[in-house]
MILUM-527865 format. One record per residue (C-alpha): residue in three letters; x, y negated, z. Coordinates in nm, 4 decimals, padded with zeros to 6 digits, always signed. Example, Ala and Ser with C-alpha at 12.3 -4.5 7.8 and 13.67 -1.06 7.14 Angstrom:
BEGIN
+-----+----------+----------+----------+
!  aa !       c1 !       c2 !       c3 !
+-----+----------+----------+----------+
! ala ! +01.2300 ! +00.4500 ! +00.7800 !
! ser ! +01.3670 ! +00.1060 ! +00.7140 !
+-----+----------+----------+----------+
This chain:
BEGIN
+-----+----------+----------+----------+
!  aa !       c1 !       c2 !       c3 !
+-----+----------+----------+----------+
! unk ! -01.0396 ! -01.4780 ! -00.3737 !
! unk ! -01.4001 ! -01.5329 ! -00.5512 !
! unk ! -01.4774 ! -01.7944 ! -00.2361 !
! unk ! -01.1473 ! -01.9999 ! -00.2612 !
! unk ! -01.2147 ! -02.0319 ! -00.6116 !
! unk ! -01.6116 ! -02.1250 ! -00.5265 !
! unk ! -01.5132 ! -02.3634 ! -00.2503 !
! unk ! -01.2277 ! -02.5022 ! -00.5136 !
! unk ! -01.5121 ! -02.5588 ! -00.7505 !
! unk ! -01.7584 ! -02.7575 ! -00.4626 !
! unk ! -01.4877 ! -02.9929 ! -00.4222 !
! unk ! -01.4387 ! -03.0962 ! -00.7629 !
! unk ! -01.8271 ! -03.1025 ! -00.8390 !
! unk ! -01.7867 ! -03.3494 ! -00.4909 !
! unk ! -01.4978 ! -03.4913 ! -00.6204 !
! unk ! -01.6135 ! -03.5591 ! -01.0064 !
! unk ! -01.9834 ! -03.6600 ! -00.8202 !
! unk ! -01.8210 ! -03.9475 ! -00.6459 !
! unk ! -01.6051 ! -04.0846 ! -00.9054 !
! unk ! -01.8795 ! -04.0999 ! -01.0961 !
! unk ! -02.0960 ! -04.2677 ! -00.8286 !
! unk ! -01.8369 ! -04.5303 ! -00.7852 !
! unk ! -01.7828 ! -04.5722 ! -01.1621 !
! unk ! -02.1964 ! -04.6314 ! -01.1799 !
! unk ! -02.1501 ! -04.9298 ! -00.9737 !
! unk ! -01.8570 ! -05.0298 ! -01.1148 !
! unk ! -01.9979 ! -05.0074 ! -01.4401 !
! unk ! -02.2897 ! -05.2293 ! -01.3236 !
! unk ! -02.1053 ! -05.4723 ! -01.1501 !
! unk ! -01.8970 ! -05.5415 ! -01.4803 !
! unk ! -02.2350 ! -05.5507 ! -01.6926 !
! unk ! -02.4003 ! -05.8116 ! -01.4021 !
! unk ! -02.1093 ! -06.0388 ! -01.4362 !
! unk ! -02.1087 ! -06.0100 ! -01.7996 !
! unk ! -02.5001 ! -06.1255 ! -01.8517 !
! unk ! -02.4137 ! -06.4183 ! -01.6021 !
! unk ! -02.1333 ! -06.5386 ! -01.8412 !
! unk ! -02.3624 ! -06.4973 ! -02.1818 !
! unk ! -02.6334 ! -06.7130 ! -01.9523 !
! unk ! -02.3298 ! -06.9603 ! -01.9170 !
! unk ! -02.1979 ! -06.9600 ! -02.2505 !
! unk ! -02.5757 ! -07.0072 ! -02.3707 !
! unk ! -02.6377 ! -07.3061 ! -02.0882 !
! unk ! -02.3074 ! -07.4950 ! -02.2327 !
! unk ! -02.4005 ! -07.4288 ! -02.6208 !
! unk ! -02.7162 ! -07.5974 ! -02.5355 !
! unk ! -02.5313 ! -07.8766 ! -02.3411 !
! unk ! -02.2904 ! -07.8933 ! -02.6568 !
! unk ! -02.5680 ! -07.9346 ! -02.8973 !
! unk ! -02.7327 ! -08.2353 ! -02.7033 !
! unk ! -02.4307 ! -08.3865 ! -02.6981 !
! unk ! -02.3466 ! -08.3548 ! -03.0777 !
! unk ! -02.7367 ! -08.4966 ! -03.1373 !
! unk ! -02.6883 ! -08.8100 ! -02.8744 !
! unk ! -02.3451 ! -08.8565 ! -03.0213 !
! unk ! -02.5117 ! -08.8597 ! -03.3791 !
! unk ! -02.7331 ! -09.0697 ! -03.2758 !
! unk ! -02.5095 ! -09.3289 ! -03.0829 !
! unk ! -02.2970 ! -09.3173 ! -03.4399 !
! unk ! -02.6159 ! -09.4200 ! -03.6650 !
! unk ! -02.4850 ! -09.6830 ! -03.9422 !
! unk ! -02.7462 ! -09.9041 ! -03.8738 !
! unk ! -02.7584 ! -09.9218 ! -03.4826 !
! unk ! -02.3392 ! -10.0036 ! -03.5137 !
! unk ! -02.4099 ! -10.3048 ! -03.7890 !
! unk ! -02.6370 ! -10.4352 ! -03.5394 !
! unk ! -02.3987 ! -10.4106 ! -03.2591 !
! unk ! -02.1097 ! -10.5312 ! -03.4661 !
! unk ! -02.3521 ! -10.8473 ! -03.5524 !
! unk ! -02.4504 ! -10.9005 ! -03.2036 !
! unk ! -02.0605 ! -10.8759 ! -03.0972 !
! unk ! -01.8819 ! -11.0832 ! -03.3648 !
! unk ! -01.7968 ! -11.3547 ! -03.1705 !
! unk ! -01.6271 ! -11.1735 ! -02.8973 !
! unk ! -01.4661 ! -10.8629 ! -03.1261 !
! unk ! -01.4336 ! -11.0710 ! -03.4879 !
! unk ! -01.5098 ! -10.7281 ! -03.6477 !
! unk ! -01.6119 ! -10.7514 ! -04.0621 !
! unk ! -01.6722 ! -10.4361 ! -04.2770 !
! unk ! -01.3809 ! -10.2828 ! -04.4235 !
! unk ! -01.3105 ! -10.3319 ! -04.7673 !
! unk ! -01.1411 ! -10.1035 ! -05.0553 !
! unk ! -00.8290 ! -10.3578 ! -05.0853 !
! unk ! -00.7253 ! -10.3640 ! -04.7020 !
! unk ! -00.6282 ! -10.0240 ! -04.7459 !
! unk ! -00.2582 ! -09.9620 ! -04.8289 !
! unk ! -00.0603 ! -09.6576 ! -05.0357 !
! unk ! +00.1774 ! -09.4505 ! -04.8684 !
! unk ! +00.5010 ! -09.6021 ! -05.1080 !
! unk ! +00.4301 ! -09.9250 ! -04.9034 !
! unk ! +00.4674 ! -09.8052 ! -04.5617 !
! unk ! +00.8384 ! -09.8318 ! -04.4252 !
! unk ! +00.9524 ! -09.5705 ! -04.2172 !
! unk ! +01.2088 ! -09.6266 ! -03.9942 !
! unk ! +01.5874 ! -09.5257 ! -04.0673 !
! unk ! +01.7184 ! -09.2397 ! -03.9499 !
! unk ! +02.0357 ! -09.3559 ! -03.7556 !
! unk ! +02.3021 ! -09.0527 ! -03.7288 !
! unk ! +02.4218 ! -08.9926 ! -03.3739 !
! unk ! +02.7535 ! -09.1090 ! -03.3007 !
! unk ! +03.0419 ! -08.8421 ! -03.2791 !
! unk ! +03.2175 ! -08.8554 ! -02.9337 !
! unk ! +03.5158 ! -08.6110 ! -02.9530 !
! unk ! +03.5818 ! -08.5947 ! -03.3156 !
! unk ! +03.7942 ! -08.2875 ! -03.4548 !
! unk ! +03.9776 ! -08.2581 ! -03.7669 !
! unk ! +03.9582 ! -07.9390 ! -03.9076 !
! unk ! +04.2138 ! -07.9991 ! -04.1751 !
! unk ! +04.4946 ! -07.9726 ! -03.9740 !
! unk ! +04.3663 ! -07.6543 ! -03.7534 !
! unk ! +04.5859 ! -07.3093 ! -03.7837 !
! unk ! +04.4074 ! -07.0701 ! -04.0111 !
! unk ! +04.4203 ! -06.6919 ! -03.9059 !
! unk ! +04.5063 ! -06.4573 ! -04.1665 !
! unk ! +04.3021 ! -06.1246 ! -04.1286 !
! unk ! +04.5277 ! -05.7863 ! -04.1268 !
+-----+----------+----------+----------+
């Protein structure tokens, strides 16, 4: 009886050694691929940055005067002014039109049910 119980306990050391084992790797596969995406996320906030600077940069007030200077002729472009500016109680919307009813029914002369 003691050696079925001995050999019982040698397979589930075996048994709770290899889980393990495989949950090591597992475990370090899962950490590998998660240090690759941190260098990616890194790499593209870097990216992102140099693009925010070169886009500030590109967007400088005084380097867009000068190109709106050099391109008048062509694009006619002046600065804007407070008064070109409208309110909202001058814009028009559009009206709503109501959709036209195709079968029509007149509920006035419909049968009303009296409850029991």
């Amino acid at each position: 009886m003691r050696s079925i119980a001995y050999v019982l306990a040698a397979l589930a050391v075996f048994g709770l050694a290899f889980w393990a084992y495989r949950e090591n790797y597992a475990t370090q596969r899962v950490l590998g691929e998660t240090r690759q995406l941190q260098r990616e996320i890194g790499t593209a906030q870097t990216r992102l940055s140099v693009l925010r600077a070169e886009w500030a940069y590109l967007n400088r007030p005084n380097r867009l005067r000068e190109l709106a200077n050099i391109n008048f002729d062509r694009l006619g472009l002046l600065p804007l002014r407070p008064d070109q500016f409208g309110r909202v109680d001058e814009v028009s919307y559009p009206s709503v039109d109501m959709l036209p009813l195709m079968n029509p029914i007149d509920i006035s002369t419909l049968a009303v049910e009296e409850p029991l």
